[in-house]
C-alpha positions in Angstrom: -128.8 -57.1 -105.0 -126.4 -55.2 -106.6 -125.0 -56.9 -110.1 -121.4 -59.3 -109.8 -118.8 -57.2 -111.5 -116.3 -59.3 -114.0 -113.0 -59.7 -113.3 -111.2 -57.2 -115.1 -109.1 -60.0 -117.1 -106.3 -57.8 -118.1 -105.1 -56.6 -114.9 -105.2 -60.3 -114.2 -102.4 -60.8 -117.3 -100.7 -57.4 -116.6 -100.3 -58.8 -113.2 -99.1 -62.4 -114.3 -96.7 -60.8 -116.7 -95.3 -58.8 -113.8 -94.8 -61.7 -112.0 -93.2 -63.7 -114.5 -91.0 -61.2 -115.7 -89.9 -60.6 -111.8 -89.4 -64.4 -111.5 -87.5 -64.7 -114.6 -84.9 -62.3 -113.8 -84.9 -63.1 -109.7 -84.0 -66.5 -111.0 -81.3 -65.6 -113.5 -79.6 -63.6 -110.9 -79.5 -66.2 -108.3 -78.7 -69.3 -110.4 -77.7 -68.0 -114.1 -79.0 -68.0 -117.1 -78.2 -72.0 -117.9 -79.9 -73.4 -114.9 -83.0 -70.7 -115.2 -85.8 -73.1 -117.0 -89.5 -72.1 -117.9 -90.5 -74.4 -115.2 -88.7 -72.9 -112.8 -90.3 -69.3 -114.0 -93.6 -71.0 -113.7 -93.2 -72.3 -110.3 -91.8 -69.0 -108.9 -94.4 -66.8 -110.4 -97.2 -69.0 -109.5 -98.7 -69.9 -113.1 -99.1 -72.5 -115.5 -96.3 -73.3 -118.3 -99.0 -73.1 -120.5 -99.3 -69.2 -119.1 -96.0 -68.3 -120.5 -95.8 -69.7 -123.6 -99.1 -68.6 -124.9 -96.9 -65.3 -124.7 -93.5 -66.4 -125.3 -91.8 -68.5 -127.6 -88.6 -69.5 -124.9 -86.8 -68.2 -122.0 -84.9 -65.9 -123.7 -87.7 -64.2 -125.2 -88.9 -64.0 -121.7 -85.7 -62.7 -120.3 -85.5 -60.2 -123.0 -88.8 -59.1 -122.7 -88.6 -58.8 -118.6 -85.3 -57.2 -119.0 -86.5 -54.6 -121.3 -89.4 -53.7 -118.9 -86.7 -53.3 -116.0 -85.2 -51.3 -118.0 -87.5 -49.1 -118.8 -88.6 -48.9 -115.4 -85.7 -48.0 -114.5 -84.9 -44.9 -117.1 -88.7 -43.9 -116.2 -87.5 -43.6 -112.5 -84.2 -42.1 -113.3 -85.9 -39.3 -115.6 -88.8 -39.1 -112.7 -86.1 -36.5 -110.7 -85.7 -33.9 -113.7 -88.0 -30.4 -113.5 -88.6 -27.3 -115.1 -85.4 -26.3 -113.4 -83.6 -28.4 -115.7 -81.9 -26.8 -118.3 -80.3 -27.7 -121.5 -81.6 -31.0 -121.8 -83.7 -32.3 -124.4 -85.5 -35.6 -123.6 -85.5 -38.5 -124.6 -81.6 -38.3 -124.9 -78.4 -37.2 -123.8 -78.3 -33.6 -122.7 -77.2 -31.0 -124.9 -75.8 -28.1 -122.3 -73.0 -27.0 -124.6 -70.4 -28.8 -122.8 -69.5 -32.2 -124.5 -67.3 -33.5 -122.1 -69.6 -32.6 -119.4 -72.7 -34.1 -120.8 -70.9 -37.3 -121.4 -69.4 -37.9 -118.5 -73.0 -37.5 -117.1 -74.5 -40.1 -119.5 -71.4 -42.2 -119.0 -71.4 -42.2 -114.9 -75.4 -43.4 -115.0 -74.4 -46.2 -117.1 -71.1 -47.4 -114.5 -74.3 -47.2 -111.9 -76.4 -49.7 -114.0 -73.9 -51.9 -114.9 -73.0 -52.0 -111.3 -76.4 -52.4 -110.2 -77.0 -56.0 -108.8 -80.7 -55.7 -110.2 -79.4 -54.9 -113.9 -76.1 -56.6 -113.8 -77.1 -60.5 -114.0 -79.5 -60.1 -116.5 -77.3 -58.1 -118.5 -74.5 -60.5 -118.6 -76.8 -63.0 -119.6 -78.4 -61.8 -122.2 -75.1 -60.6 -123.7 -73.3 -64.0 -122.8 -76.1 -66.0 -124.3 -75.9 -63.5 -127.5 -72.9 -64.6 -128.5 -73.9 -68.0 -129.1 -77.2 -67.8 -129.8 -77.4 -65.2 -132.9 -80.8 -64.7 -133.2 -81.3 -63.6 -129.5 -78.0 -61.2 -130.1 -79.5 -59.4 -132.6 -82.7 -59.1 -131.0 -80.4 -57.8 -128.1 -78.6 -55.3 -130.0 -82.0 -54.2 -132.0 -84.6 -53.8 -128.8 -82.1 -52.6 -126.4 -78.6 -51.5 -127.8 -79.5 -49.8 -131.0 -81.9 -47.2 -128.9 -79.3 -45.9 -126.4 -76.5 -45.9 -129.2 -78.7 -43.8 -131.4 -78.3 -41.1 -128.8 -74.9 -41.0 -128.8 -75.3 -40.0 -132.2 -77.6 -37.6 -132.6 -75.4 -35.6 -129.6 -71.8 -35.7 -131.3 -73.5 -34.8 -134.6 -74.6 -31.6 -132.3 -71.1 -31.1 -131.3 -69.9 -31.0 -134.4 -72.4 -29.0 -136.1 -71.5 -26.4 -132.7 -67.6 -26.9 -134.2 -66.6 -29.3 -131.4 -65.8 -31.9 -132.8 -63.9 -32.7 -136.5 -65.9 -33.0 -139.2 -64.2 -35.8 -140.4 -65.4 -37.8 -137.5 -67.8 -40.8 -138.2 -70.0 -40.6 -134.7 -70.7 -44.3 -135.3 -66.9 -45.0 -134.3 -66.6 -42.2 -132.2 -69.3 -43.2 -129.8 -67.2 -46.7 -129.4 -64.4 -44.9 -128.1 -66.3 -44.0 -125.2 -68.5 -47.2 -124.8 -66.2 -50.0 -125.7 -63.2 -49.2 -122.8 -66.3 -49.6 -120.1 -68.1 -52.8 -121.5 -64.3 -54.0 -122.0 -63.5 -53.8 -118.2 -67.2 -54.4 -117.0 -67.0 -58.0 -119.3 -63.6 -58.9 -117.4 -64.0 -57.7 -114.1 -60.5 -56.9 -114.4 -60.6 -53.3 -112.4 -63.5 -51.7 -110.7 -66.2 -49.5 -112.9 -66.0 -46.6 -111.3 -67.4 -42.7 -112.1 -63.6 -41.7 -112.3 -63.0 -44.2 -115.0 -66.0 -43.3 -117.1 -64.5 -39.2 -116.5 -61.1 -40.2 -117.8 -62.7 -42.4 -120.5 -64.5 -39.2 -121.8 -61.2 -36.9 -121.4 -59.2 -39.2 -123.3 -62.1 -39.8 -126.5 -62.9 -35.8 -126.7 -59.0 -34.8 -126.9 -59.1 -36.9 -129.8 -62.0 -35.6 -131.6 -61.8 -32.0 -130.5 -60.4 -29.7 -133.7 -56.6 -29.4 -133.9 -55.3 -26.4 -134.4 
């Protein structure tokens, strides 16, 4: 008789994390974040409370850690369509084709797709809702997820001004708010729609201001 093989335990707890993490943000979507409870997590993902917080200290650190997975998920699938035809872009990062305005708008037009994506979009106002009132979780919010993706925004305006396009005397820090700021500002209000032409005119309006003067 051939010997029982053991049950490979950690596909067992990738697997419950999988489904806890999917539960966790299928459950902020549909009811927010206020009326999303570990219980509820547990039911809808089939385990024991005990499950999640031998991993977790709260539902926030399970929503932040479920929402950081989706979204790395989501930039692995997003960066799954580039090839060796692609050119001028250095990865991880924004690309860097020689044409600032260009390369933003690019950048900027993917982000108006994820904040309108119903998938991203509930556990993103959540987690940035519940940040402003509980401090610790902001932080955590702005370390893990916002830091990162500002950090490349960065590093590609300090190309363009080392390439002459843009002033010297421009602090990239501040710069890179001109462009974010305007589309958080009307995503948060829901005041107008987020659209690709909006994110375009955003980037037209920041890089006439930072370009040299003659």
């Amino acid at each position: 008789m051939a010997p029982t093989k053991a049950p490979d335990s950690s596909r067992r707890s990738d697997r419950s994390r999988r489904a806890i993490h999917d539960a966790a943000l299928a459950l902020v979507t549909e009811v927010g974040y206020r009326r999303t409870t570990i219980e509820g997590i547990a039911a809808r993902a089939g385990v024991g409370k005990q499950t999640i917080y031998r991993w977790w200290p709260s539902k926030a650190a399970v929503l932040m850690d479920a929402f950081l997975d989706l979204a790395g998920r989501a930039a692995e699938d997003a960066g799954a369509g580039s090839g060796p035809g692609d050119t001028g872009e250095s990865a991880p990062g924004i690309p860097d084709t020689g044409d600032l305005a260009a390369d933003l708008k690019l950048v900027l037009r993917a982000t108006v797709d994820e904040l309108n994506d119903p998938a991203l979009e509930a556990p993103t106002r959540a987690l940035t809702a519940e940040g402003i009132v509980d401090a610790k979780l902001g932080a955590e919010f702005v370390h893990k997820l916002l830091d990162p993706q500002l950090a490349l925004y960065v590093t590609r305006l300090r190309a363009a001004q080392e390439a002459g396009d843009v002033r010297a005397d421009v602090d990239p820090r501040i710069a890179l708010e001109l462009l974010i700021g305007p589309l958080m500002h009307r995503w948060l209000l829901r005041t107008l729609p987020l659209t690709h032409a909006y994110a375009d005119e955003i980037v037209d309006y920041a890089v006439g201001g930072l370009a040299p003067r003659a």
